[in-house]
GUFI-867219 format. One record per residue (C-alpha): x, y, z; residue in one letter. Coordinates in pm, 1 decimal. Layout:
N
         c1         c2         c3   code
          X          Y          Z      a
...
***
This chain:
217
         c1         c2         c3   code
        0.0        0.0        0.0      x
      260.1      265.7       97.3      x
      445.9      199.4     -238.4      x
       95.3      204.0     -428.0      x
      118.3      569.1     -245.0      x
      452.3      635.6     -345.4      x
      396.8      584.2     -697.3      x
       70.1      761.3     -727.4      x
      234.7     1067.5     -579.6      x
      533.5     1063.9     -813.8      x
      341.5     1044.3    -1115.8      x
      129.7     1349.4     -953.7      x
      428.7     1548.1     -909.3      x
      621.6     1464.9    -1275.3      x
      274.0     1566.9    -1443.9      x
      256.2     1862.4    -1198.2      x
      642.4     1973.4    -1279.6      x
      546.3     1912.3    -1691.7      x
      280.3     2172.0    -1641.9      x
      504.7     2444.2    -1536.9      x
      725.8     2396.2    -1798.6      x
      478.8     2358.8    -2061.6      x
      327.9     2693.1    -1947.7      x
      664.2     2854.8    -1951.7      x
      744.5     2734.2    -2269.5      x
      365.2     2838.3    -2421.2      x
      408.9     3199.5    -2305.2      x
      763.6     3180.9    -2474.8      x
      586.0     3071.1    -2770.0      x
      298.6     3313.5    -2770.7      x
      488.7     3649.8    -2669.9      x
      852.0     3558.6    -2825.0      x
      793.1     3388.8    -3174.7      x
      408.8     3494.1    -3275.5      x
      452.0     3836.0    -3185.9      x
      776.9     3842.6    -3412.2      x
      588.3     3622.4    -3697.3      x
      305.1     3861.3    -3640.2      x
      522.8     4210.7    -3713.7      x
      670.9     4071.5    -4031.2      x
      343.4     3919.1    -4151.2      x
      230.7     4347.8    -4121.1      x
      542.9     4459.4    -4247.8      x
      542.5     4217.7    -4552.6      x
      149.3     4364.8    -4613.8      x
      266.6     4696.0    -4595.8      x
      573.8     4626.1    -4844.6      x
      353.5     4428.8    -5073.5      x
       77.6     4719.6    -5063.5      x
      305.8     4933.0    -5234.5      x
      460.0     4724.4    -5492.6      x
      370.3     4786.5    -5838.1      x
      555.9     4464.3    -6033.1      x
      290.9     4211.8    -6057.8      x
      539.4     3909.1    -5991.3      x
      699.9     4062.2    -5686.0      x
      345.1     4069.6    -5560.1      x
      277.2     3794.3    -5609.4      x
      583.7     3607.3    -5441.4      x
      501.1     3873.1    -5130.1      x
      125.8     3757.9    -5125.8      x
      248.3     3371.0    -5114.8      x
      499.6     3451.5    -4835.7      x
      266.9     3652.4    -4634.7      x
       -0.2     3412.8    -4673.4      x
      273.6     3141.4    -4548.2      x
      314.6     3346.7    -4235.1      x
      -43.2     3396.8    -4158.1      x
      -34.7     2966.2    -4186.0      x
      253.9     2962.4    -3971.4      x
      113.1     3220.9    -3714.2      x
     -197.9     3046.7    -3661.6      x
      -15.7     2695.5    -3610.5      x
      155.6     2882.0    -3344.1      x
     -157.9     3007.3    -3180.9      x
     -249.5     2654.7    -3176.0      x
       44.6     2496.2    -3042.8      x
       28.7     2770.6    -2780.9      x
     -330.3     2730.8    -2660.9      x
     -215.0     2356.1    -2682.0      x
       74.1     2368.1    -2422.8      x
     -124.1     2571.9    -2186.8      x
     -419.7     2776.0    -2286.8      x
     -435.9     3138.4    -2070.6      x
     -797.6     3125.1    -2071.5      x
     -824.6     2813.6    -1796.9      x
     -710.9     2947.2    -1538.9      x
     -855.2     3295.2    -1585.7      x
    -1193.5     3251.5    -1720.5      x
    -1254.9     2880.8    -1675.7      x
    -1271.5     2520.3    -1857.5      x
    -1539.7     2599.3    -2101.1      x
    -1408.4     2952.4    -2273.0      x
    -1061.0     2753.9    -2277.8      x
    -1218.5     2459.2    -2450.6      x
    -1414.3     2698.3    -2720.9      x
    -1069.7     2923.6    -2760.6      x
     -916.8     2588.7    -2870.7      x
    -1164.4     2471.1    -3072.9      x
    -1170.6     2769.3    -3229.0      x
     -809.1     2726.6    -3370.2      x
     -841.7     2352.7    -3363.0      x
    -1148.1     2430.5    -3655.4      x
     -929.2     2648.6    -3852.6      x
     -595.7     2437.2    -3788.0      x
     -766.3     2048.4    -3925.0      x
    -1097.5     2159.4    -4061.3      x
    -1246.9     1940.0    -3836.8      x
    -1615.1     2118.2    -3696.7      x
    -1657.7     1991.6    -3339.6      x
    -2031.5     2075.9    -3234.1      x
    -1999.9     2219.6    -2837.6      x
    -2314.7     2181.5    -2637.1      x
    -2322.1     2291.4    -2243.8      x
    -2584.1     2168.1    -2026.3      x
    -2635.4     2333.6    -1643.1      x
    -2390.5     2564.7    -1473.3      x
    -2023.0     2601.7    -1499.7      x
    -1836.7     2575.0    -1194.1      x
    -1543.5     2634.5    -1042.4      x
    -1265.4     2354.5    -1067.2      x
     -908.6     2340.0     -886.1      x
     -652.5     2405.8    -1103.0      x
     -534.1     2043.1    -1130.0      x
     -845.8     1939.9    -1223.9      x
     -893.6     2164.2    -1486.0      x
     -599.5     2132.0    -1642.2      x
     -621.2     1748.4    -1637.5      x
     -955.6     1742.3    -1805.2      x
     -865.1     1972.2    -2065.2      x
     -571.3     1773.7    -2164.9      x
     -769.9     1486.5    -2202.7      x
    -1035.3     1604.0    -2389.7      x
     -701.2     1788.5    -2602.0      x
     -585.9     1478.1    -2629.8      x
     -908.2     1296.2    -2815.5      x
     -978.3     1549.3    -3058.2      x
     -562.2     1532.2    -3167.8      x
     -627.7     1148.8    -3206.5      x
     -986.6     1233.5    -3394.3      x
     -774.2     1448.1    -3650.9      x
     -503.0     1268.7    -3716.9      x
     -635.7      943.8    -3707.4      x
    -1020.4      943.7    -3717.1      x
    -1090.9     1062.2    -4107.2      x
    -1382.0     1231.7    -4016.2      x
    -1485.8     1621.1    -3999.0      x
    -1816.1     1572.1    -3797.2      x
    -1729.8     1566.3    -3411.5      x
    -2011.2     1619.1    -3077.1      x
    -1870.1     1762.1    -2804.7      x
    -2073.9     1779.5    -2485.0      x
    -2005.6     1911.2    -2123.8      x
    -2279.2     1816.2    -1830.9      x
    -2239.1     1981.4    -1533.4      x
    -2460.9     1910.9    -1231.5      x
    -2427.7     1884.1     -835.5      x
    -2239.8     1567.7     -832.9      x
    -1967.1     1674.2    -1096.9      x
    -1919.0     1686.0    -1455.6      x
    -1934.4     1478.4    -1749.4      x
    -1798.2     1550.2    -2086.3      x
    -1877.7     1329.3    -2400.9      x
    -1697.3     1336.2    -2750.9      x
    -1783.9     1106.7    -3004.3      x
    -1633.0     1122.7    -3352.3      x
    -1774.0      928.8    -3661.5      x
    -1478.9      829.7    -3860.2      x
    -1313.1      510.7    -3899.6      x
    -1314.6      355.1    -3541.1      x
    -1053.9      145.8    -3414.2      x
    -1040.7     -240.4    -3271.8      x
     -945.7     -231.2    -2833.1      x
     -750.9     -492.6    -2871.4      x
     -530.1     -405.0    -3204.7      x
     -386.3     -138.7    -3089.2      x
      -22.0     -157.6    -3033.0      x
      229.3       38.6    -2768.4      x
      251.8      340.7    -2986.5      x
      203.1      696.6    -2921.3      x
     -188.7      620.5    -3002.5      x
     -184.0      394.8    -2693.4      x
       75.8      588.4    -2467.3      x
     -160.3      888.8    -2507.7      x
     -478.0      650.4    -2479.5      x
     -296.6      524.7    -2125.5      x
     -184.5      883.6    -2046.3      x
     -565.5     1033.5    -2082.4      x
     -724.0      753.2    -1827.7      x
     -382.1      823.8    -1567.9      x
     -474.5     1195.3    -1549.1      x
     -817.5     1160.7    -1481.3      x
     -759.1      870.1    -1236.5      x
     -492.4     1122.9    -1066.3      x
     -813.1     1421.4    -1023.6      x
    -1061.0     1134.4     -877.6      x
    -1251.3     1123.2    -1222.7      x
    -1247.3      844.4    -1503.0      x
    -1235.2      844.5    -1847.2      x
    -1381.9      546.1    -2053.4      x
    -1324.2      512.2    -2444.9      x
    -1455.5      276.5    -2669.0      x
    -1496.4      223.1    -3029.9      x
    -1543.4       -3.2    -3302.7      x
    -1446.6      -43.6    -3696.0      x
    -1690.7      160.6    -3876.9      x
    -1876.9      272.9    -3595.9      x
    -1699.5      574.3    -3472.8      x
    -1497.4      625.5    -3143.2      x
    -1628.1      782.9    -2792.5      x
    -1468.3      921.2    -2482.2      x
    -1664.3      968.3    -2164.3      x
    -1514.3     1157.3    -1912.6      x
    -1645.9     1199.1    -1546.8      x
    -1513.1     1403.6    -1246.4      x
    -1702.8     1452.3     -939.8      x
    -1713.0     1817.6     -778.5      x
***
C-alpha cells in the first residue's frame, strides 16, 4: 500500500512539474515567436501594398499568406501547451478558444453543447480534463478521417461529465499496439484517475470512437 502511495504521488508530481514547464514554454511561444511572426506578416502587407511589379506581388502575397499559416499553427500549439484562458476565465471559454483554432488548424467542426452551470474547478483538475479532452480530438484528426465531431459538457451537483464522439473510422481495443496512439490513450485515463474522475473510451471499426469523461465536484 505505501508503495501504491509512493507511486501515485510521483506520477502526480512529474505531471505537476510538466505543467510548469509547458506553461513557460507556451508563453515563450505566444509572446517571443508569434509576436515576431506577427510584425513581419504586417510589415510584408505593408511592403507588398506598395509594390507595383505584378510578380513581386505575387511572391510577397504567397509569403505573407505562409506566415499567416505559420502564425496560426503557433496560436495553436500555444493554446495547446497551456491555454491562458483556464485558469482565468474557466474550462469551457478555454475549450471553445481551442476549438476555435483547432477548426481552422484540421478543418475538423466539433459541435460544443453545455448543459447546467459552470463551476469552479481546482486548477489540477482543470488542467487534467482539458488535456484529455485535447488529447481525443488530436487522435480524432489525425487518425479518425472524419470532420463531424459532438462535443458535450454536463455539469450538475455531483460533478461533470464531458462526451466526444467522432464518426470516422473507429478502431479495434484490442489491435492497438504500444505506440504513441496507446501511450496517449494510457496517459488520458492516468490523469483523470490522478483528479478522482475516469475516463472510458470505446470504439469499433466503422462505428466511430467515444470518450466519456467523469469528475465529481
Amino acid at each position: 500500500m505505501v508503495n501504491s502511495v509512493s507511486q501515485h504521488q510521483i506520477r502526480s508530481y512529474i505531471i505537476q512539474a510538466q505543467e510548469e514547464e509547458i506553461k513557460r514554454i507556451s508563453l515563450e511561444l505566444h509572446e517571443g515567436v508569434g509576436q515576431n511572426l506577427y510584425s513581419i506578416y504586417t510589415g510584408l502587407q505593408l511592403v507588398e501594398s506598395g509594390l507595383g511589379q505584378h510578380h513581386l506581388k505575387n511572391y510577397l502575397h504567397e509569403m505573407t499568406q505562409l506566415i499567416e499559416k505559420t502564425i496560426t499553427e503557433i496560436r495553436l500549439l500555444s493554446v495547446e501547451l497551456h491555454p491562458p484562458a483556464l485558469t482565468t476565465l474557466g474550462l469551457v471559454p478555454a475549450l471553445k478558444s481551442y476549438l476555435k483554432l483547432y477548426t481552422s488548424t484540421f478543418g475538423v467542426q466539433v459541435e460544443l453543447e453545455t448543459t447546467g452551470v459552470e463551476k469552479q474547478l481546482p486548477e489540477q483538475s482543470s488542467v487534467a480534463v482539458f488535456r484529455v479532452c485535447q488529447e481525443a480530438l488530436t487522435n480524432i484528426a489525425k487518425h479518425a478521417d472524419t470532420s463531424d465531431v459532438k462535443m458535450s459538457l454536463l455539469w450538475n451537483e455531483a460533478g461533470l461529465k464531458i462526451s466526444i464522439v467522432d464518426f470516422g473510422g473507429g478502431f479495434a481495443a484490442d489491435e492497438i499496439e504500444m505506440n504513441t496512439v496507446s501511450l496517449g490513450i494510457a496517459a488520458m485515463k492516468e490523469r483523470m484517475l490522478l483528479t478522482g474522475g475516469h475516463c472510458l473510451i470505446s470504439s469499433k471499426i466503422g462505428g466511430g470512437t467515444s470518450v466519456e469523461i467523469s469528475l465529481p465536484i
